[in-house]
N, C-alpha and C positions, 0 to 999 in steps of 0.2 A: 504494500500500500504506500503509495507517495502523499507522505505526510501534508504536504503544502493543498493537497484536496481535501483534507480535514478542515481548514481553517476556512472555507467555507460552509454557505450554508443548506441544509437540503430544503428544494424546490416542493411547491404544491401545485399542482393545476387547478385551478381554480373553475374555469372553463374552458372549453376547447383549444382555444388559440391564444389564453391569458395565463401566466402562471404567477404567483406571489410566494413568498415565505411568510411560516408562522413562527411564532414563537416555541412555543408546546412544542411543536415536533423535533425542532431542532432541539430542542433543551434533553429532550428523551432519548437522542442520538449521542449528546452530550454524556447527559448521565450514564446510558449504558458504556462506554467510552470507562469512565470512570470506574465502574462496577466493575468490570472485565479488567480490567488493571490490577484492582484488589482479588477478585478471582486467580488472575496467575501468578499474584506474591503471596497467596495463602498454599498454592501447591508448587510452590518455588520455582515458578516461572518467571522470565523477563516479563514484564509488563509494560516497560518506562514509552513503548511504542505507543500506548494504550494510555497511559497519562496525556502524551504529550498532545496525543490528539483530542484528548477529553479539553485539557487545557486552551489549545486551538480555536476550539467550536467554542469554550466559555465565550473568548475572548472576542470571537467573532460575535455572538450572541449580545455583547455589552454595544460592542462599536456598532451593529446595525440594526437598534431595536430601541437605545436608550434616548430618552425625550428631554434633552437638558431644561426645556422651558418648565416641564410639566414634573421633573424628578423624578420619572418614572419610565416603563420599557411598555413600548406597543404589543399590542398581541400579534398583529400584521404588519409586515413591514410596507405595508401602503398606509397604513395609520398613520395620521398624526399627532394622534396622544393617546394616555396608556385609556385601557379599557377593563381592563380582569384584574384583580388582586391573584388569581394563579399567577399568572405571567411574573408578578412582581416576586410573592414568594418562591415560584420557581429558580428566579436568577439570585435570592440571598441563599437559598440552598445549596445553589452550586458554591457561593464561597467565593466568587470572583469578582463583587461589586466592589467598584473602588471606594466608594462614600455610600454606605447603606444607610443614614439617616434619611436623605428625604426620599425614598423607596419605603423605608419603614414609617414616617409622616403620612405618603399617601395609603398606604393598607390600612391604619390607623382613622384614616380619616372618614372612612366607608365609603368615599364617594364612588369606586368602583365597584361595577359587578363583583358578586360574591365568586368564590370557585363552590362547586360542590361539594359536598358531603364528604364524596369518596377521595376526591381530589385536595381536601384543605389542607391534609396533613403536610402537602408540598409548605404551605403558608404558613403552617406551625413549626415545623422543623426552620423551614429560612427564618422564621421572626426568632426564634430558640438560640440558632446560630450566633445572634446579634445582640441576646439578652431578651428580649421581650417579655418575660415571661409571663406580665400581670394580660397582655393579649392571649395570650396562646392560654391562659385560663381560665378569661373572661369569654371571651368569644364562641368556642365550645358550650360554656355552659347555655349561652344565651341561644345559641343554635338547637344544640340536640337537648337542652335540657327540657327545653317544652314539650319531648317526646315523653320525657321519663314522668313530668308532670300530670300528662297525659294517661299514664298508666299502662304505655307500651312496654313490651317485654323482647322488643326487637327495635333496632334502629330503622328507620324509613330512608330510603334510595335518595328521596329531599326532602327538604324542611316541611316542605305541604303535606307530604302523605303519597 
């Protein structure tokens, strides 16, 4: 694999003859990237291939997604300002953000869509990363805890039911 393809980012088609990148996808390519590098230093394999490119894609991730005006990273890169608090927690997760305060401001702030359910834990681990931890206890509870108030005995797929 020639690493210098790594530092790029992978394509969506959007429509037939349009393609955009996302964020999500890329960060997913990123992470495994990542994972797979701890995979082959836990059965004493070189990995450092596998870093470097996990590393690549962060970096690429920061420089073509992040919104100086807004503090925050687009979900698409035809966006012009952020949109998902996934997206935001996805990039403190990875650990590459140069200044995670006003990425951590805006997740703070709600005014982005929520991520899901299944998906927040991306947003609780990156705000964790940075300290947050009076969000990542507040937040949960105010989400699922309506479930348990409710008298469920299982969590719901989303907040509505």
């Amino acid at each position: 694999m020639d690493g210098k393809y790594w530092g790029t980012l992978t394509r969506r088609i959007v429509e037939e003859d349009e393609e955009d990148y996302d964020l999500p996808l890329n960060f997913f390519v990123a992470d495994g990237f990542r994972c797979f590098a701890q995979v082959c230093e836990k059965l004493g394999k070189d990995g450092s291939a596998y870093q470097t490119y996990y590393k690549q894609m962060a970096d690429a991730l920061h420089e073509n997604f992040y919104r100086p005006a807004y503090g925050g990273y687009a979900t698409m890169i035809s966006d012009h300002e952020p949109k998902h608090d996934l997206c935001q927690g996805m990039m403190l997760y990875l650990g590459r953000v140069p200044d995670s305060k006003p990425v951590e401001k805006l997740i703070c702030s709600e005014s982005l869509l929520k991520a899901t359910l299944g998906l927040s834990v991306y947003v609780y681990e990156g705000m964790l990363l940075y300290g947050q931890k009076d969000y990542v206890l507040q937040d949960p509870e105010e989400r699922w805890g309506g479930m348990v108030h409710r008298g469920c005995d299982t969590f719901w797929e989303t907040e509505r039911g």
